[in-house]
N, C-alpha and C positions, 0 to 999 in steps of 0.2 A: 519247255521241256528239252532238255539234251540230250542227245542222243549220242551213242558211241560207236564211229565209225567202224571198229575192228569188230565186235562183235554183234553187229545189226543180221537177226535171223532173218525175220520179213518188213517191210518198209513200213513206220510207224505211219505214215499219213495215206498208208493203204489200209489200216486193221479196219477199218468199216466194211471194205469192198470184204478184207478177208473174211471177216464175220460172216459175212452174206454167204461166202461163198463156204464155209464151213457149215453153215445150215442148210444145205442146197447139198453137200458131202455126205450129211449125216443124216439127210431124210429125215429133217425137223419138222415134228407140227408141232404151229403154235396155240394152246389154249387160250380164249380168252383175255386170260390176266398175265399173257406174256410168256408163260412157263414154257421151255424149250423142253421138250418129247424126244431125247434120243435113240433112234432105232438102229440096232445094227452096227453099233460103233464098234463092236470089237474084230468088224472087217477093214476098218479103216484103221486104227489106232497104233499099229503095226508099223504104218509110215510116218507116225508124228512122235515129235521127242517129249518127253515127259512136261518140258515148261511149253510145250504147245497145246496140252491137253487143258496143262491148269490155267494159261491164258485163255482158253476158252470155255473152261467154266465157269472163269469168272465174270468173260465178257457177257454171258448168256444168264448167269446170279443178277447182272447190275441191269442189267436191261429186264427182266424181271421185275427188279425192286424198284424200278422208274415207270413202271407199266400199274405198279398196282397201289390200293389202298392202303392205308394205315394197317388194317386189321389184318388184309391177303398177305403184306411184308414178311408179320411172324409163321406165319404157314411155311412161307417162301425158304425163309432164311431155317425152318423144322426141317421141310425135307433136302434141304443142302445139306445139311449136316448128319441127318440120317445115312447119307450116303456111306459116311466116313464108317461108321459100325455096322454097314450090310456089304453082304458080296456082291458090291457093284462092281463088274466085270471094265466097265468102262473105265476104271479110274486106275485099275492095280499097277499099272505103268508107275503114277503118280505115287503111289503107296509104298514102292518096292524103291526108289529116290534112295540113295543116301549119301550124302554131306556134311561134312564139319569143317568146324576153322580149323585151319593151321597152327601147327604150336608155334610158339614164338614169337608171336606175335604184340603189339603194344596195344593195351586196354587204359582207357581210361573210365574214370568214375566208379570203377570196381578196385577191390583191396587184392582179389588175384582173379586170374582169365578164367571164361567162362566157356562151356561148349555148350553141344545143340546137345547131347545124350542129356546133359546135367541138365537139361531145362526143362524135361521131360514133366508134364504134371503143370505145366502151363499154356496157356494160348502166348506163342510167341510172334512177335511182328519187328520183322528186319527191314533198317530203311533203307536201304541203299543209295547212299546222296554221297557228295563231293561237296567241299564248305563255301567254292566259289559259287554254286548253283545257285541266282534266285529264286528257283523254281523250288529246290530244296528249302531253302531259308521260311518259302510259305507254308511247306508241310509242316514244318518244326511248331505252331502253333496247336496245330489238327495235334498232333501226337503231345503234346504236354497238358492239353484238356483231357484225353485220354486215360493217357497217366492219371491226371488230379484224380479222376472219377472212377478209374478203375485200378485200384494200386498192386503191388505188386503180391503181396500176400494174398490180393483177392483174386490172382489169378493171371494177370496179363504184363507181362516181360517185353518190354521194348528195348532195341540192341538197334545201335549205329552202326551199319557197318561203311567205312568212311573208302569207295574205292575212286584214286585221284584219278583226275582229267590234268592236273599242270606233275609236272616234276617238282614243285615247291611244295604241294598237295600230301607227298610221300613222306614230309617228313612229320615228327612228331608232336617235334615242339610247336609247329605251327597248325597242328589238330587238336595241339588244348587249348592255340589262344582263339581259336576260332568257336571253342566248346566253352568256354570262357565267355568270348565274346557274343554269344549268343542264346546264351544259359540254358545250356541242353545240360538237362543231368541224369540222363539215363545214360548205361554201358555202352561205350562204342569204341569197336576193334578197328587201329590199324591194318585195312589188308590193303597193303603197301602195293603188291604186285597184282590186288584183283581176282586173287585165286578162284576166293570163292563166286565173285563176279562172271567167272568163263563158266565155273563150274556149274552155276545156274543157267545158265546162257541169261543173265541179263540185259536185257537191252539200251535203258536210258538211266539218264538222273532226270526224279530221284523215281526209285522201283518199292512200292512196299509187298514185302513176303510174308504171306499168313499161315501158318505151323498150328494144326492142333496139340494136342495135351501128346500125340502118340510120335509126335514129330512129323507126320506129314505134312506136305504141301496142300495149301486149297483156295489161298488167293495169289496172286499175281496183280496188284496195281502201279498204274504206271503214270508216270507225269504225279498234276497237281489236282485240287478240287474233290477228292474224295472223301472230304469229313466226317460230311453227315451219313454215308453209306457205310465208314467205319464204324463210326457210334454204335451206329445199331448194328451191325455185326457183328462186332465185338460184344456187346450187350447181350442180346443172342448167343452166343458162343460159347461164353462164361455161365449162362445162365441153362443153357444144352446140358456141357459137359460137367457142370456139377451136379446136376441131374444123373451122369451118368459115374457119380463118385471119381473121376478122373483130373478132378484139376483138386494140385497139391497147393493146401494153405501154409506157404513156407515163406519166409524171405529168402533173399540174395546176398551177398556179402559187398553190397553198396558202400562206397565213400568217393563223395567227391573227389574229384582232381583238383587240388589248389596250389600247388605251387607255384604264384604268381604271384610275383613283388614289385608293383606298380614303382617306379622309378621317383616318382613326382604325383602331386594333388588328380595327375590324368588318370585316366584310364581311358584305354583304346581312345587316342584322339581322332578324330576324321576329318573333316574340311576344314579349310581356313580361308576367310575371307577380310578384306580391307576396306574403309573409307578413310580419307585423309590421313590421320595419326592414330587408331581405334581399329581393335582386332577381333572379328567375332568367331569362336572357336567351337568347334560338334564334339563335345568331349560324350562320344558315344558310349561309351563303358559307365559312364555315368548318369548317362537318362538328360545332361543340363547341357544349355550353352551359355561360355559364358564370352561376356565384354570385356576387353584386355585391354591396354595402354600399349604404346611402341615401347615401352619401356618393363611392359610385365606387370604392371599393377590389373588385379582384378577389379574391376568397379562393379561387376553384375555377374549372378551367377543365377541362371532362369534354369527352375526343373531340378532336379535330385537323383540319389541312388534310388530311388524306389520307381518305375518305369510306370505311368498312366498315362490318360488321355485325358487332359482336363485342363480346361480357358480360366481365366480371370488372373489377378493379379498377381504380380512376379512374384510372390512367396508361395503362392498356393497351386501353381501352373506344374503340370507334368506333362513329360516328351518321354518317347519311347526308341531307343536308339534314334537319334536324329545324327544323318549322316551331311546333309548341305546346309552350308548357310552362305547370304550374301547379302550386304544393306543396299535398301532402295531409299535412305535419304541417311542423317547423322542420327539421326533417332529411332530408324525402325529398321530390321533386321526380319528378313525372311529365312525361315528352317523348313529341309525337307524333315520332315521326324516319319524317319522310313517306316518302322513297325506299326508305326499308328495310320500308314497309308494317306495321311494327310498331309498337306500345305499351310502351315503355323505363321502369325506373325507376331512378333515383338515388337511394343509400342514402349520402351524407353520412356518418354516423355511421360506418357499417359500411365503408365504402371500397368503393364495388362498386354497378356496373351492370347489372341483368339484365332479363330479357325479360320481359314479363308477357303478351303476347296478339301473334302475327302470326309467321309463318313466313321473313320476308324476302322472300318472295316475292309478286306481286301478288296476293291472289283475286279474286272475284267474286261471293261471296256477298251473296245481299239480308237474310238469315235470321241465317245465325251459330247459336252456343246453346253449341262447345264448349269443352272445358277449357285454358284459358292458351295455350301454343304452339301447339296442337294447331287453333286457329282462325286462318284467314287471316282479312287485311284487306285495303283497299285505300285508301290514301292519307290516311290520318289528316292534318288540317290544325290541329287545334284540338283543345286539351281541359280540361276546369272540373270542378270537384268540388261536387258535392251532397248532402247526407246529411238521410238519412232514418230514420222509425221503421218498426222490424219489423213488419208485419203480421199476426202470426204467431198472434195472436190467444188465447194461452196465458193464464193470469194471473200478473198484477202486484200484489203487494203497492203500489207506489205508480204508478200508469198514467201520472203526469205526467213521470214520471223515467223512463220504457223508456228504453232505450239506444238513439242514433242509430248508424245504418251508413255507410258509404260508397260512393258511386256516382262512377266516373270517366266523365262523359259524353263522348263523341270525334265531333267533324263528320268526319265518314268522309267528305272530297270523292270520293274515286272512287264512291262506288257512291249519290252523295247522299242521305244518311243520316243520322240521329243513330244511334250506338250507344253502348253503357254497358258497363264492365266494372267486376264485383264481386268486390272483393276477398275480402269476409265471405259472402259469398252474403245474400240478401235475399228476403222474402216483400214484396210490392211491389204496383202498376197491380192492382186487380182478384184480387186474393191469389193472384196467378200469383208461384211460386216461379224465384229464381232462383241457382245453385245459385253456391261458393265458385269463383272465377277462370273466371267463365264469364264471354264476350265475346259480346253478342248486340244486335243491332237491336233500335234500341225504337220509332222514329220515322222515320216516310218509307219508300215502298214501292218505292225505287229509281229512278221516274221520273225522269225530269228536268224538272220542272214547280216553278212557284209555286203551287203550291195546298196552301191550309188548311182543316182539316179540324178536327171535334170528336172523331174517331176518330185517333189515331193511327198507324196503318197507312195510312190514306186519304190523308191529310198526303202531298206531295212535294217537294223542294226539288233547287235547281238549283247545287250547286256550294258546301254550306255550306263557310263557310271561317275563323268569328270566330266565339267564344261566350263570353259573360258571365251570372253567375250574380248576378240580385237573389234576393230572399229563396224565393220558390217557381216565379221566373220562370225561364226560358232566352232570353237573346236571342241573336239568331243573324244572322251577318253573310252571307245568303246571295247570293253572288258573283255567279255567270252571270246570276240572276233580278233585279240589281243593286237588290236592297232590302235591309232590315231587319225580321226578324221575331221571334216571340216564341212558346215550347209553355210553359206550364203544365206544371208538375213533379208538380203533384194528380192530374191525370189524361190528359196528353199531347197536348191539344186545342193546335192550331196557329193563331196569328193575325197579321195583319198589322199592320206597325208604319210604316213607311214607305216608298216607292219600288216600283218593280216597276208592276204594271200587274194587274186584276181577273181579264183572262183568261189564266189558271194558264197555259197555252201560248205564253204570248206574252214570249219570252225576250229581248227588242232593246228594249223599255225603260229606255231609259237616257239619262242627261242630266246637269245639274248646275243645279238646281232646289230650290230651299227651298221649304217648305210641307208642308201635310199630308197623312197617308196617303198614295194612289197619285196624288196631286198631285204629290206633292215627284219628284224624279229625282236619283238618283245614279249613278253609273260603277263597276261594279264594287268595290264596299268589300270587304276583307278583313280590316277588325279592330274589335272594339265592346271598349267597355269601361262594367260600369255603377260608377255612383258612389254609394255609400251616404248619404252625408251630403246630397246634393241630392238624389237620385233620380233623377239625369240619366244617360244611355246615349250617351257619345261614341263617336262613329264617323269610323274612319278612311277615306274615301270616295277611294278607292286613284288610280283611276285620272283623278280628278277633281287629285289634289293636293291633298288637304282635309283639315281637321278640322273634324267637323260637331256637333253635340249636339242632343240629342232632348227633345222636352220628357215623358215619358211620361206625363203624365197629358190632354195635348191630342192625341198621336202628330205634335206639328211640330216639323216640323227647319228651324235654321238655320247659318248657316254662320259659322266662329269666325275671326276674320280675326287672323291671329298674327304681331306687330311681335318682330324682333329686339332687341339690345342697342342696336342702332346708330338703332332706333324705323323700319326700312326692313321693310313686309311682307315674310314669311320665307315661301320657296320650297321647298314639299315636291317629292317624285321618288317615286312610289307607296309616301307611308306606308304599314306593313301591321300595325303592333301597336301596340297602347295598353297605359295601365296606368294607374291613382291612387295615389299615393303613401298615407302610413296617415295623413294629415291632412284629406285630401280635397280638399286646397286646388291642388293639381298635379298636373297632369296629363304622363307620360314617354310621347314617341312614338316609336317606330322608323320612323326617315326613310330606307327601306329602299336606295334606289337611291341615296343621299347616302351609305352604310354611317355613319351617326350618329343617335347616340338625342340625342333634346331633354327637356328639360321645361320643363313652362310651367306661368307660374302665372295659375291661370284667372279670379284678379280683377280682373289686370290686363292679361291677354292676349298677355305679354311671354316671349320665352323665351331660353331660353341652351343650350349645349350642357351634355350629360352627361357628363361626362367621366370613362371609364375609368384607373386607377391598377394597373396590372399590376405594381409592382415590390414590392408586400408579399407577392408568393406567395414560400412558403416555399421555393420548389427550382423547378430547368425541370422538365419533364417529356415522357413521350416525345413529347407533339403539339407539343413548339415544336420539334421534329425536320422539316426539307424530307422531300418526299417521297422515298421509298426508291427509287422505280423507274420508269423512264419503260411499263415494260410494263404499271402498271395500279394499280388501288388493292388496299389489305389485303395482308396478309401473304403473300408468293409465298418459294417454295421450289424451287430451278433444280436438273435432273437433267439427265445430259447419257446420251443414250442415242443408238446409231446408228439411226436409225429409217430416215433416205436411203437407208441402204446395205443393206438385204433387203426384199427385194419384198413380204414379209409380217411383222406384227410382232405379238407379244401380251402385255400390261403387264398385271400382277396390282395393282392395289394395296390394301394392308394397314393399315389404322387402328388400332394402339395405345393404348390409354388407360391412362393410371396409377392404380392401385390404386385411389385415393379417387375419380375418374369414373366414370360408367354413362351409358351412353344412354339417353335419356329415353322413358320408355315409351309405345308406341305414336305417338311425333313419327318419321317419316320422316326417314332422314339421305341427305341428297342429294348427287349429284355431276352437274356439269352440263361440257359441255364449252364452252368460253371461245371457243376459239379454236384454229384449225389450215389448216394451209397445206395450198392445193390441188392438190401432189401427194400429198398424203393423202387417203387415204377411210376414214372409223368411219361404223357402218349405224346404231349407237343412239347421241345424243348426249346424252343423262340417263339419270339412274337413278335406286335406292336402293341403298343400301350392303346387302351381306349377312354377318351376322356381322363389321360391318367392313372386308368386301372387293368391290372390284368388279374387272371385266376389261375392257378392252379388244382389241378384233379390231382390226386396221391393215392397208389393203391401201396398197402402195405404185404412186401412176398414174406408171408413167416417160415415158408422153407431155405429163405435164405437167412442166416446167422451176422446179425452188424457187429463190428467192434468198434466204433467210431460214434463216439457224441456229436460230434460234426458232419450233419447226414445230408445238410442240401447246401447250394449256394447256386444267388441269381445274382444275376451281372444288369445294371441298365444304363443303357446310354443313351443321355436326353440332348437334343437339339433345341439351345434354348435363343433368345432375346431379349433386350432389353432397349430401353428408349434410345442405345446409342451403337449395340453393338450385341454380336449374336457368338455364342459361348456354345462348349460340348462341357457338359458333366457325367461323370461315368465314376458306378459306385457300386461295391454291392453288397449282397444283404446277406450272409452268413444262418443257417437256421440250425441250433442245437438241440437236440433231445437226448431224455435219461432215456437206458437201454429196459425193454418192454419188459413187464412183470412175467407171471405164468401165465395168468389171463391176458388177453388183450382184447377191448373195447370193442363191441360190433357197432356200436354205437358211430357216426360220421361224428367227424369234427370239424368244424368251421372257426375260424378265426380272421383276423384281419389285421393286416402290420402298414400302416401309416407312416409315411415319411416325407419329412417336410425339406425343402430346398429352397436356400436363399444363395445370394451373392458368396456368400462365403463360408458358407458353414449346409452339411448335409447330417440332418439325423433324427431316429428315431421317434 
């Protein structure tokens, strides 16, 4: 979570103590089931600012709803809301608020600007994020499930409002390719200068602001991980105030923002990576990576436009923005596929994609240690290969010839981290064992800090996002801390290389400045690459537009000024990956937001485009297929069931696998639900599978009115194996019903939807 030095009211990693001490202010008793008892606030409320009030209602809502049952939730989340229509004396500070955007401002995804007045008659939710935040990029999931489920005619308005942390952040064009590149397709306003930012006194990216139907304030959440406490909130809220005829069934004057005209077959390219003569490319805009020739032939193009999570062979494999890649031999090819929170690999040879470390799902872990699937991650950006000798300390007939291992190092941005996954398992650091497909932190203690340390664990880093491997170095493109740093592969000691700023806290450091050490200033880089043959560390200095080079042995940077064909300085749009061809002499950039890789040749400083050759691949294959469906990505399967038509429903479903699958032992196989219309109500919205089966309970609201045939969707994602290797499929199941007669059925209904899974085919 990032915090913004100019506007910080009270210290974020004090709001626990401050909690305390506001219930200790307010002559709080606490009931039972958590519910905070305020007495007497209208002696106190006098000295707090309006967003201090709603900060604390919400902190004392959420503690609450972690305190209590399923059933005490909707109580909880009744009398929160009741507030809003009784003279509660406590809140009319928050009531009497009023703010709006600025005119003049640049919107996208809307046909013209929107205000807070106009939104009147909906529950509105402002996110307040910046596009470099990964903290932001994790909430952008939470809110597009939302959206699916609760659209906007039924009531709930979600507004970007985009306020920057960099100077490159401010402009426009590069808040649609970031809306683009991340497929936000709800309204979000340029506020350039943050207006409305001060005007709330918000505090961090990202902040989300909850607005009932009347335009008051009544949540305040801040950072990441509020999902499942929105769901129902919102659910709640929606289902309150239409109770109280106040939320308007209207639309918006929606239309995407598309004016983007891919240059070439890319779209937002991201890393680049080498062995020998052979290029593997994170053409992230497009879900694929593909295999390249030095010469631009495409031989392989793994994954598609359509964004999933799903193993087996190179026609049928999906990747979900994959932003690193790097070979660990001529045949297999490691991807970070960031959205999917996993560690992918590509087996060339073998035809076939599988998982090696991460769930699909985000974690949170700072530690890690377990085996392959079975360990979450979060936000892999980067990843380099390092090998080393076993320290295992047995004997060696010849000691200079032990046999080296391999270490997959990963910039884990969400949790800013280095971590490593062993394939071989390895005795290593301090002859701590580390055991075969274990995924474990090695580096950074999860802060979000620029500080270097001679201890590994004490090390923190802000956002690494770019790694390059010299002989026993790591250098690291660490993003939000907008420098350049370096660990030792010997013994994990973390040093500074250039940019950033001495006090480890001090995150706004940033500039476009050549020089050395914490002299120099850069913008946000997110790609290094080192060079064998000089020993030089090019850095893609992102948000500056740049391509910089390090001198490593002085730690100064200067700036590479790159003439086209035409001899006209050439105009990056946030490089984000480098690479050195096997000569040393050139250097391939991906000119990320231009969707075009260059190379340049670094004696003369002249460059040309790269150019892709897609017509020697052997056959189409399914990802040059448009997308299947407007209802979603990955593989959907449409049942049609009368769910409208009886007041209660209960869906068994049943997972099949063929003979040669198993479920992978001890990985949880999950089922989440997607998305469902609010004359429906389910009390549990995930699970695990048992023996294959899960159930659903359906109560049907006939005070609420459907207009949608399209009333439920589950999601599952299975952890699977086979005699050679261990796959993720993830698929789901669509359920339609005709809209309810006069009558509607007291009668329950029971059914059962069957779906069978093999190697290569999922269905009904």
């Amino acid at each position: 979570m990032l915090s913004s030095q100019k506007q910080i009211i009270l210290p974020l990693r004090g709001r626990q103590h401050w909690h305390k001490y506001l219930c200790i202010f307010f002559n709080n008793s606490i009931s039972t089931c958590g519910v905070s008892k305020i007495n007497n606030i209208m002696d106190f409320t006098d000295d707090l600012t309006a967003i201090d009030i709603v900060t604390f209602i919400t902190d004392e809502l959420q503690q609450s709803y972690r305190n209590c049952d399923a059933k005490d939730k909707t109580k909880i989340f009744e009398e929160f809301l009741e507030r809003w229509d009784a003279n509660d004396n406590s809140i009319e500070k928050v009531k009497s608020m009023k703010f709006e955007f600025e005119l003049d401002l640049d919107w996208f995804n809307v046909s013209r600007p929107l205000s807070i007045a106009g939104l009147r008659g909906k529950v509105v939710l402002l996110d307040f994020f910046t596009y470099c935040c990964i903290n932001c990029m994790h909430v952008l999931p939470e809110l597009r499930a939302l959206e699916e489920r609760y659209p906007v005619e039924d009531g709930l308005v979600v507004v970007g409002v985009h306020s920057p942390k960099f100077e490159n952040e401010r402009t426009a064009a590069n808040i649609l390719s970031a809306a683009q590149r991340y497929g936000i397709k709800h309204p979000i306003v340029n506020d350039s200068k943050s207006a409305l930012w001060r005007a709330l006194s918000i505090r961090c990216w990202p902040s989300l602001f909850v607005l009932s139907p009347d335009g008051h304030p009544m949540l305040l959440l801040m950072g990441e991980g509020h999902g499942e406490f929105l769901h129902d909130f919102v659910g709640a809220a929606l289902f309150y105030f239409n109770r109280q005829k106040k939320i308007e069934n209207v639309s918006l004057p929606l239309q995407l923002s598309t004016d983007l005209h891919p240059a070439s077959n890319l779209r937002f390219p991201a890393k680049i990576s080498r062995l020998l003569n052979r290029y593997a490319i994170a053409d992230a805009g497009n879900n694929r990576v593909l295999i390249v020739t030095e010469t631009g032939v495409v031989e392989y193009k793994i994954g598609g436009l359509e964004a999933g999570f799903v193993d087996g062979n190179l026609m049928s494999a999906r990747f979900n923005n994959p932003q690193g890649v790097t070979f660990l031999d001529e045949d297999t090819v490691i991807v970070a596929d960031t959205d999917n929170h996993a560690l992918r690999q590509i087996s060339l040879q073998k035809g076939i994609v599988e998982t090696l470390a991460g769930t699909g799902q985000q974690g949170n872990e700072r530690t890690g240690g377990k085996l392959g699937q079975l360990q979450s991650i979060s936000s892999p950006w980067d990843v380099a290969v390092f090998r080393a000798r076993d320290m295992d300390m047995s004997f060696h007939v010849d000691e200079l010839n032990v046999p080296e291992k391999t270490i997959i190092l990963i910039a884990m941005a969400g949790t800013h981290q280095i971590w490593g996954y062993f394939p071989e398992g390895i005795i290593w650091w301090k002859f701590k064992k580390f055991e075969p497909r274990c995924c474990v932190s090695l580096i950074g203690n999860g802060l979000e800090e620029n500080r270097n340390n001679s201890y590994p664990q004490n090390a923190a880093f802000a956002q690494p996002s770019g790694l390059a491997m010299s002989k026993d170095f790591l250098f690291i493109a660490d993003s939000e801390s907008s420098s350049i740093r370096k660990a030792s592969l010997v013994d994990g000691k973390v040093m500074p290389v250039v940019g950033g700023d001495r006090n480890p806290q001090n995150l706004f450091a940033f500039g476009d400045e050549d020089g050395k050490l914490y002299n120099a200033k850069l913008q946000h880089p997110l790609g290094v690459a080192y060079n064998h043959i000089d020993h030089k560390v090019y850095v893609a200095d992102t948000y500056n537009h740049k391509i910089k080079v390090i001198d490593t042995e002085t730690n100064i940077i200067t700036t590479l000024v790159i003439r086209n064909e035409d001899n006209n300085v050439l105009t990056f749009r946030e490089p984000s990956g480098l690479c050195i061809d096997a000569s040393g002499k050139n250097l391939l950039v991906a000119d990320t937001n231009n969707h075009t890789i260059y190379i340049i040749d670094l004696s003369t400083s002249t460059a040309r485009r790269f150019l892709l050759d897609f017509n020697q691949l052997s056959s189409t294959s399914e990802t040059d297929a448009p997308p299947s469906s407007s209802k979603g990505s990955g593989l959907q399967l449409i049942k049609c069931i009368p769910l409208l038509q009886h007041q209660s429903s209960s869906i068994e479903f049943s997972i099949k696998l063929s003979p040669d699958l198993k479920y992978t032992t001890d990985a949880p196989q999950k089922w989440t639900i997607k998305r469902i219309c609010p004359a429906l109500e389910i009390k549990q919205t995930n699970g695990v599978l048992t023996d294959g089966k899960c159930t659903l309970q359906i109560k049907h609201l006939k005070s609420i009115e459907s207009r949608i045939n399209d009333v439920l969707a589950i999601e599952f994602s299975l952890s699977l194996c086979d005699a050679q290797s261990c796959l993720i499929k993830r698929f789901a199941v669509y359920i339609d019903s005709e809209s309810p007669g006069e009558n509607i059925s007291l009668e329950p209904l029971n059914t059962e939807v069957g779906v069978y899974v093999n190697h290569s085919n999922i269905s009904l």
